[in-house]
C-alpha positions in Angstrom: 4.2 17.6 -20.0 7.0 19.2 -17.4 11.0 17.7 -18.7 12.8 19.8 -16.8 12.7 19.6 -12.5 8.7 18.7 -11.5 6.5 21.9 -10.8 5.2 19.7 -7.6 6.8 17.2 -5.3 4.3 15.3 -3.2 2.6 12.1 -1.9 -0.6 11.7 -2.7 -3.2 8.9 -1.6 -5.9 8.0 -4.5 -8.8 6.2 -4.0 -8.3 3.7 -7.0 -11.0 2.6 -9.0 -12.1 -1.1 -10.4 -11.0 -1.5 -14.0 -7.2 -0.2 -13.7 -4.0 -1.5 -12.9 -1.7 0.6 -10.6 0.2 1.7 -13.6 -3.4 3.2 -15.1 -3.9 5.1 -12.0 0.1 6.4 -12.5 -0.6 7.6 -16.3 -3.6 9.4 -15.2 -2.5 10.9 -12.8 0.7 12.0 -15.0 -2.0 13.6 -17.4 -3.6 15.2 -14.7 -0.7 17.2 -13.7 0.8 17.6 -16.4 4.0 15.8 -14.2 6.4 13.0 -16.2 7.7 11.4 -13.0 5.2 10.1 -11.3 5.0 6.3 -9.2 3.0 4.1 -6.7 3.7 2.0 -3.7 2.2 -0.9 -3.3 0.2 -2.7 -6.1 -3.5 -3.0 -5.9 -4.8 -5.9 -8.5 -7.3 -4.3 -11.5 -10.5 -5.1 -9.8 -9.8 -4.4 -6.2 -10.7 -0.9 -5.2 -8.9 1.9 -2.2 -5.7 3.4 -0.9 -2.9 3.2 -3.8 -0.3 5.7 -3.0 1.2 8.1 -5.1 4.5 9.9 -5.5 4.6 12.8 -7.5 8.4 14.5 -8.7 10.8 14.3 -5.8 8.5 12.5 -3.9 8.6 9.5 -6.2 12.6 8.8 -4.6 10.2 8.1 -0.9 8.0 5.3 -2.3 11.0 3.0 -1.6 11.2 4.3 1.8 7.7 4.1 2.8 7.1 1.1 5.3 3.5 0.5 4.8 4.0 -2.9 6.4 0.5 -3.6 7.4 -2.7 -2.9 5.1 -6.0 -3.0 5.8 -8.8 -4.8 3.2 -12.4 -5.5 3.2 -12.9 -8.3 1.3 -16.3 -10.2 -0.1 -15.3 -14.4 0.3 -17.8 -16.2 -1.7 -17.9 -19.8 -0.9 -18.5 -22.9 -3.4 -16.0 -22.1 -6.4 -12.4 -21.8 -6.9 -11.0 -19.7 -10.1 -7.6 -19.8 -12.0 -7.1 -16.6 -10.1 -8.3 -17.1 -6.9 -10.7 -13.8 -7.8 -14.0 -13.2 -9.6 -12.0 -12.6 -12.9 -10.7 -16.1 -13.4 -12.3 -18.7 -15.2 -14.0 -21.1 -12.5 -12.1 -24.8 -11.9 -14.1 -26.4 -9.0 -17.3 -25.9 -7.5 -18.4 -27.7 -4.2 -21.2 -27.2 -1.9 -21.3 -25.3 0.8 -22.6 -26.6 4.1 -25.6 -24.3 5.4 -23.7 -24.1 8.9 -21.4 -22.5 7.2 -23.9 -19.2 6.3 -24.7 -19.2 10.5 -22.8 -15.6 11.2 -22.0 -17.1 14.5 -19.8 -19.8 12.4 -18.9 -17.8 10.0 -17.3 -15.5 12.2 -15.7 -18.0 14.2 -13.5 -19.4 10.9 -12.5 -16.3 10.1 -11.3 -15.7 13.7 -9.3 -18.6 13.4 -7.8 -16.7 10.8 -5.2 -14.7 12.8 -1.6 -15.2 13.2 1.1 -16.4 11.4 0.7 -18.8 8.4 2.9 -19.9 5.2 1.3 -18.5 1.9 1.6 -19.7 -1.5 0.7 -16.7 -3.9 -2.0 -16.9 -6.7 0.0 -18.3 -9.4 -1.7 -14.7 -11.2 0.6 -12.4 -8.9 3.4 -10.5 -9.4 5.9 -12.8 -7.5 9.0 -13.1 -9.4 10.5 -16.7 -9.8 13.7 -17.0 -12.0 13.1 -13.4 -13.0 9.6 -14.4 -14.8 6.8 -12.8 -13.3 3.9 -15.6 -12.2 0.7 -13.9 -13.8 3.3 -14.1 -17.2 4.0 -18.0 -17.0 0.1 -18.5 -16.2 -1.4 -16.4 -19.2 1.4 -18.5 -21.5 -0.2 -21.7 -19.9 3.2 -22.2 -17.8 4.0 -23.7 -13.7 5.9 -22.0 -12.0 7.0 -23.5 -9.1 5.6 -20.9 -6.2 7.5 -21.1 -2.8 5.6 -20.3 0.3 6.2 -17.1 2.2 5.4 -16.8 5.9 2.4 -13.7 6.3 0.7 -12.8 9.4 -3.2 -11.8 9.9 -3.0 -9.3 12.5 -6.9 -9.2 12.6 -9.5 -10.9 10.8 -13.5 -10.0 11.4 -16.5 -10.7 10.0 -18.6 -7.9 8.8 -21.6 -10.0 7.5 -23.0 -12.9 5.7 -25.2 -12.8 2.7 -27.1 -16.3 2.7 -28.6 -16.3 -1.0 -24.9 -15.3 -2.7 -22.6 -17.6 -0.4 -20.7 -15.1 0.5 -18.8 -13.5 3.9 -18.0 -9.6 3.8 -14.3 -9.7 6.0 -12.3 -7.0 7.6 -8.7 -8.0 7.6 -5.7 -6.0 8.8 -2.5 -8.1 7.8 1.5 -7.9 6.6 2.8 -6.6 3.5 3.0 -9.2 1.0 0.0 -11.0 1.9 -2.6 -11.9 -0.9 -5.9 -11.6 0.3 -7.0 -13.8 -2.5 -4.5 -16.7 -0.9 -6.3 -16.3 2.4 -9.6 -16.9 0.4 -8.3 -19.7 -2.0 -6.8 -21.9 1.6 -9.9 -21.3 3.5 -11.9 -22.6 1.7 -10.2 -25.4 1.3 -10.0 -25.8 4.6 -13.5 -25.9 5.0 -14.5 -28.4 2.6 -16.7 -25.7 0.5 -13.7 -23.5 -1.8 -13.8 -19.9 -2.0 -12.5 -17.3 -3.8 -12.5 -13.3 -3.7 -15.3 -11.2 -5.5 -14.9 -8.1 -4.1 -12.1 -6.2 -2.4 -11.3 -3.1 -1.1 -8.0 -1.8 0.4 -9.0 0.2 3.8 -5.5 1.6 4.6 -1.7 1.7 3.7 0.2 1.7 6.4 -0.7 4.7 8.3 -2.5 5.8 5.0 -6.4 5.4 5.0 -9.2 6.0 2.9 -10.2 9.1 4.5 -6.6 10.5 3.1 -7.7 9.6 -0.7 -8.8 11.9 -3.6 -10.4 10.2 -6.8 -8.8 10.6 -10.3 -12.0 12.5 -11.8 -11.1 15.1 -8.6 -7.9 15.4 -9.7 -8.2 15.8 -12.9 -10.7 18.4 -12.5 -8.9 20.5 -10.0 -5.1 19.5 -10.5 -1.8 20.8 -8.8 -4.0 22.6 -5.9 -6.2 19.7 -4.8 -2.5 17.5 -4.6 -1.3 20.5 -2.4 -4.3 20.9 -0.7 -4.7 17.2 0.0 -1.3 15.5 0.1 0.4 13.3 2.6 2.4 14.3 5.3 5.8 12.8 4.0 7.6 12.8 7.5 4.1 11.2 9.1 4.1 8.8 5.9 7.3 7.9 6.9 6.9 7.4 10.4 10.0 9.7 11.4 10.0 12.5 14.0 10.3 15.7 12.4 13.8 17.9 13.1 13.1 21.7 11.6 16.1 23.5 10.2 17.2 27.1 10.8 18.0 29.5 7.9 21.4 28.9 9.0 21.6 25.3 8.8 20.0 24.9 5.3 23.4 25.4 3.2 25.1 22.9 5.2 21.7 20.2 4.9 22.1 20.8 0.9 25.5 20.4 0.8 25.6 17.4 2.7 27.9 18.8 6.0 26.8 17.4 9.1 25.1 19.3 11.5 24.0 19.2 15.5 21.5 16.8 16.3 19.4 19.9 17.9 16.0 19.2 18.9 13.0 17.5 17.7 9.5 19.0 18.1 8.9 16.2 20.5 11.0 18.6 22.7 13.8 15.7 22.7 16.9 15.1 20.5 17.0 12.5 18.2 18.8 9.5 19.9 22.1 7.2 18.6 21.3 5.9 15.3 17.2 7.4 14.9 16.5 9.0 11.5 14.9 12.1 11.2 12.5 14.1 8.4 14.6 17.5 8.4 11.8 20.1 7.6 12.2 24.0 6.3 9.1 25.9 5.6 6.8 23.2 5.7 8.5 20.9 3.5 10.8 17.5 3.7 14.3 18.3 2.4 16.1 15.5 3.7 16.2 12.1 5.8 19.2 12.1 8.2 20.4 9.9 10.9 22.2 10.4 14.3 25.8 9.5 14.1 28.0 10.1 17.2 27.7 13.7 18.2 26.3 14.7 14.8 22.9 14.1 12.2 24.4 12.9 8.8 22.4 12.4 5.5 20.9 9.9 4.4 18.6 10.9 1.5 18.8 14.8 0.9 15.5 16.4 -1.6 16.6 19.5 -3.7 13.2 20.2 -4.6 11.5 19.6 -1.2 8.8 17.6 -0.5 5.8 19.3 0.2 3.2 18.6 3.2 5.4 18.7 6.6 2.6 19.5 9.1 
């Protein structure tokens, strides 16, 4: 495994499978490439499936830079139980019955209309939130309550994709806010409606501008390596969501060094206005995020290994 500078610098979308935590998908991907620093954005629980996104060397210091604000799931809701972890992995705590109206697509689809738009959340008490610098999934498995403040989400959109009658169970589109816990949505509305619910089945659709249709799985990557991760990574400045500034030969000592430079022009055609960041680009790769200041572009984040992908 590479200890000097990584051989590859890249973002990488993989299609995660059921079974691993993020930090799986990390050490196999690691093995994969033979790469030490490796990291994710954005945690997906063990059993849900989809887009997990991947840094690889240099590209590992953009996963805090990423935006990714909105995400996309399909989720499977099934109605009459609610579990210790809102999921299909918990141990079950209350069962009700679920009103046959409630299995009428045409009702179904309704509720989970009513689903959009702002709302206070109170996690799973099995997340990741942090209270008093204990995790919550920690103080649950040691039989622990931690107090869990409510956070304000938002359900951009919220369909239903079908109902299956004989499970109890609504298959959901949902496209809402970074931070929101699908299994939270599930958990309220079914209390809501009389009948409890929890998730049995999720699948993250997209990241941010990041979709499924962007992933690789691990068994292709660790069957073709380095050259799939080139052939198929991310493009770091569209990742980001900046307008992409390319360098001259010229101007390339001055972006390592960290010496301002002229705002020049963007391949919009325009120049990058009072305060807008930029992806700097040279030879297809991201060597820096900088920002208009005054009559010059100043650094923000510089790369020395570049990040590959700039299309």
């Amino acid at each position: 495994m590479s200890r000097g500078p990584s051989a590859l610098s890249a973002l990488l979308a993989v299609d995660k499978p059921a079974g691993l935590t993020s930090h799986d998908v990390v050490a196999r991907v690691r093995r994969a490439l033979g790469e030490r620093r490796v990291g994710h954005a954005g945690t997906l629980d063990p059993a849900a499936t989809g887009v997990l996104v991947v840094g690889v060397g240099q590209a590992t210091r953009l996963l805090g830079l990423l935006a990714l604000d909105r995400k996309g799931y399909r989720a499977t809701f099934s109605l009459g139980a609610e579990t210790t972890t809102d999921d299909a992995d918990g141990e079950v705590t209350s069962v009700a019955d679920v009103d046959r109206a409630l299995l009428d697509p045409e009702r179904a689809a309704t509720e989970v209309e009513r689903l959009v738009g702002e709302q206070d959340q109170v996690p799973p008490r099995y997340s990741a939130v942090s209270v008093g610098g204990r995790r919550a999934y920690a103080a649950a498995r040691a039989g622990e309550e931690l107090e869990l403040s409510a956070r304000r989400v938002t359900v951009h959109d919220a369909r239903l994709v079908s109902v299956d009658p004989e499970a109890a169970a609504w298959v959901v589109d949902l496209d809402v806010s970074k931070g929101t816990y699908v299994r939270s949505i599930a958990r309220d509305l079914g209390r809501s409606l009389g009948c409890l619910a929890h998730v049995s089945g999720l699948r993250r659709t997209f990241s941010g501008p990041v979709t499924l249709a962007d992933c690789v799985t691990l068994d292709e990557l660790a069957e073709q390596g380095a050259p799939l991760v080139r052939e198929r990574c991310l493009d770091p400045a569209a990742t980001l969501g900046l307008p992409v500034r390319d360098l001259s030969l010229d101007e390339v000592p001055d972006v390592m060094n960290g010496r301002r430079i002229q705002p020049g022009t963007l391949r919009s055609g325009a120049a990058p206005g009072p305060g807008e960041r930029v992806a700097l680009s040279f030879g297809g790769a991201l060597v820096g995020v900088w920002r208009r200041e005054g009559a010059r572009l100043v650094c923000e984040s510089n790369f020395p290994q570049a990040i590959e992908g700039v299309r």
